[in-house]
N, C-alpha and C positions, 0 to 999 in steps of 0.2 A: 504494500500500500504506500502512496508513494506522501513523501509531507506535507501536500495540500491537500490530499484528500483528507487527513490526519486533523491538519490545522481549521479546516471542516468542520468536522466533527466538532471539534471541540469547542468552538464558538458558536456553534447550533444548542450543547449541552449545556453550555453556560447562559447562554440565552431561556432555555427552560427552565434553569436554576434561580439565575434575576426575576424571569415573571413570576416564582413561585414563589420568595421570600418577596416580593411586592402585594404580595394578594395575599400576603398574612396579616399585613400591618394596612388602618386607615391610610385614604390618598393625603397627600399636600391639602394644606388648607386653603380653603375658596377664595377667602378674602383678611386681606392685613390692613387694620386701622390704626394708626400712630398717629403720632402727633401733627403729622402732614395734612392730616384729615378732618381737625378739627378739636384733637384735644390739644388743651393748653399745657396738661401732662400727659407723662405717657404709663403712669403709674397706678394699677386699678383696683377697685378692692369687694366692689359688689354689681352682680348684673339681673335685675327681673326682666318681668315681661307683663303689661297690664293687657285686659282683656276684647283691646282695640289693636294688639298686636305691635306695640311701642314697647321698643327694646331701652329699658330706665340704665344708663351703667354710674356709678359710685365713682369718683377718681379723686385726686388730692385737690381738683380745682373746684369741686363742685358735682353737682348732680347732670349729667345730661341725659337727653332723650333720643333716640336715634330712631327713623324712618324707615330704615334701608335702603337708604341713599343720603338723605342730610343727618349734620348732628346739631342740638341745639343746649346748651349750657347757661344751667343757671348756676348762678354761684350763692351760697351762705356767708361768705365773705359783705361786713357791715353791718349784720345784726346784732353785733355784739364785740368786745375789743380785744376779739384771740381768733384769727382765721387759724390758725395749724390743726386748733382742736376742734375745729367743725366740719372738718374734711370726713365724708359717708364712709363709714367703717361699716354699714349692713342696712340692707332695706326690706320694705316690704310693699308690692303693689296690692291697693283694694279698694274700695271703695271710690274713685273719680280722686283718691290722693296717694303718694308716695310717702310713706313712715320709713325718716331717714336717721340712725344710731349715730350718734357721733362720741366722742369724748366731752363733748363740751353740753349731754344729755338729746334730749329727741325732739326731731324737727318734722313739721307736717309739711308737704307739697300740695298743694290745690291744681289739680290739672286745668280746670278752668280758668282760674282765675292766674295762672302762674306764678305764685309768689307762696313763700313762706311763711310757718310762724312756729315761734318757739311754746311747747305745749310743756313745758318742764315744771313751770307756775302749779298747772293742777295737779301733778305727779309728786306731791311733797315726799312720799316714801321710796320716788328713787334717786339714787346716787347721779351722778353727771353722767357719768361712763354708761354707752348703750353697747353691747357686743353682740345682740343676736336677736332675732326677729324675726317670725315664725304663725303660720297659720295652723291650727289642731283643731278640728272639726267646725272651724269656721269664727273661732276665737283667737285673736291676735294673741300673740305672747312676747315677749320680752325679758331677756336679761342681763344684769352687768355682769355676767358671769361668775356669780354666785346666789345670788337669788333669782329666782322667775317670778313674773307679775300675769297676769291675764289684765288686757287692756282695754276698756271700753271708752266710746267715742259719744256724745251727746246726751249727757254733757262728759267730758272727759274723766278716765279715773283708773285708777290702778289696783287692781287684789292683789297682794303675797299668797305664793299658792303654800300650802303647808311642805314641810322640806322633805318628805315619801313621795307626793305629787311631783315637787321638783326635782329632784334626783329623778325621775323617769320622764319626767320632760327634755332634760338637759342631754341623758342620756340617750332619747328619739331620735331629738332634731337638732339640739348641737352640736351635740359630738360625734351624731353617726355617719356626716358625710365623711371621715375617714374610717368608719366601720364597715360601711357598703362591702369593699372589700375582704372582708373577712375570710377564710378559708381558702384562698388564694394566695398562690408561692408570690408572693413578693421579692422576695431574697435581701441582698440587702440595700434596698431601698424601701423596707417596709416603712421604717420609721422617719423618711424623706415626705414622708406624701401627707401634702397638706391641707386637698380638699378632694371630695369625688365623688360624681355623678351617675345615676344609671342612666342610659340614654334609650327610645324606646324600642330598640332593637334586642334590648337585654343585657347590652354590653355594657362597662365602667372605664370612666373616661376619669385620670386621674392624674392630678396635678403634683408638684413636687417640688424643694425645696432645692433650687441650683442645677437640677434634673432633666428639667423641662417636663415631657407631657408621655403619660402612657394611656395605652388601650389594651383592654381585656375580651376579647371576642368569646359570650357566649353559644354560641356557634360552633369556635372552632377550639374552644376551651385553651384559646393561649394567651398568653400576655406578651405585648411589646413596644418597645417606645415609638412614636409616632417622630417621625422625620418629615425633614421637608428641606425642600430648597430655599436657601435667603435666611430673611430673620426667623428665629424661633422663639417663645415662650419658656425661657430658664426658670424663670421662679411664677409658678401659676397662683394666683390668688385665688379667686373663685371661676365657678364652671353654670352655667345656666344652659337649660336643653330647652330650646321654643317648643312652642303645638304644635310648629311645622317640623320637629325633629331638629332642625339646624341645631347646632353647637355654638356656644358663645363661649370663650377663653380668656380671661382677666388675667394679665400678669401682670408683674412690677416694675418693669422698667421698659415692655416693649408696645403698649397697648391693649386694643383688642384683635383677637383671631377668630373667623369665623368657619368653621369646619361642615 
């Protein structure tokens, strides 16, 4: 057989090897938002979705709203004389408003009307710090990350849930987006991974600390990190999956990714 029949071969093989390690792992992501696109940072820390299909994302400049095509930015900066601690650390869509955590306690968005207001006044029993923000059977919840509140709106007001309630609260919806995971070889990157989503395919899309981004196909029962060409998502913050299935990807220093 002579060396190019050989040499052949061999790149026919390799080529069946390439398509087959590509069809293990998610493709390249669809779309890259940075800061070219409209954020003022490129730094992100929470992403919903309200039920007009407006994609809410958290970043260090403010709250914005995005279309899937525009973004639009409001900022908490002026309501008070500490912008650093009012940068959205966690939200919630409901209601025609965004319930946004900050360090400096919880801000209300009015979609309508666009503007904010600091609801902290009627909340005397909580602390400044909001860390987490949470729907349970259609009861808002909240907490500084040690107590949980059930939150009600008109007129505004706060329950402490007893601390049996909140330790099983904390432990659903706080702390399970890294539980999702569970019973899955992680190796060692177990204890890298910082938030994680099921998406509605079955699979877990999971974020990481310096890491960037993995995928768990259940399907194909494997785990692997998700590459791409260009920029990638090192340090993932949070992970939001639309209605339409799309994937939304919050990192730290590169924007958003949209998969």
């Amino acid at each position: 057989m002579s060396k190019k029949v050989i040499a052949l071969i061999l790149f026919v093989l390799m080529g069946f090897v390439f398509m087959h390690v590509r069809s293990q792992s998610k493709a390249p992501y669809i779309k890259h938002y940075g800061t070219d696109c409209g954020f003022n940072s490129p730094s992100i820390n929470c992403i919903d979705q309200d039920e007009n299909g407006f994609i809410w994302i958290g970043s260090n400049t403010g709250l914005t709203r995005f279309d899937g095509c525009h973004f639009k930015t409001f900022s908490l900066v002026g309501m008070d004389e500490s912008a650093f601690n009012k940068q959205p650390r966690c939200m919630l869509v409901d209601n025609g408003e965004v319930l946004v955590g900050t360090m400096r306690g919880l801000y209300a968005f009015d979609m309508k009307s666009e503007t904010f207001a600091c609801i902290n006044d009627s909340l005397p029993a909580l602390t400044e710090s909001v860390r987490g923000l949470w729907n349970d059977s259609g009861c808002t919840m909240l907490t500084d990350g040690d107590s949980v509140f059930r939150l009600y709106r008109n007129p505004t007001r706060i329950v402490p849930l007893r601390k049996e309630e909140a330790r099983e609260q904390l432990d659903s919806h706080y702390y399970n987006e890294r539980d999702l995971a569970d019973g899955i070889d992680w190796g060692e990157y177990r204890n890298a991974v910082t938030v994680s989503m099921r998406d509605r395919e079955g699979g877990i899309w999971a974020g990481t600390f310096y890491d960037g981004l993995y995928y768990y196909s259940d399907r194909l029962q494997m785990f692997s990190q998700v590459r791409s060409v260009g920029v990638r998502p090192d340090v993932v913050r949070t992970i939001c999956v639309a209605e339409s299935g799309t994937v939304y990807i919050g990192s730290e220093d590169e924007g958003v990714f949209v998969f």
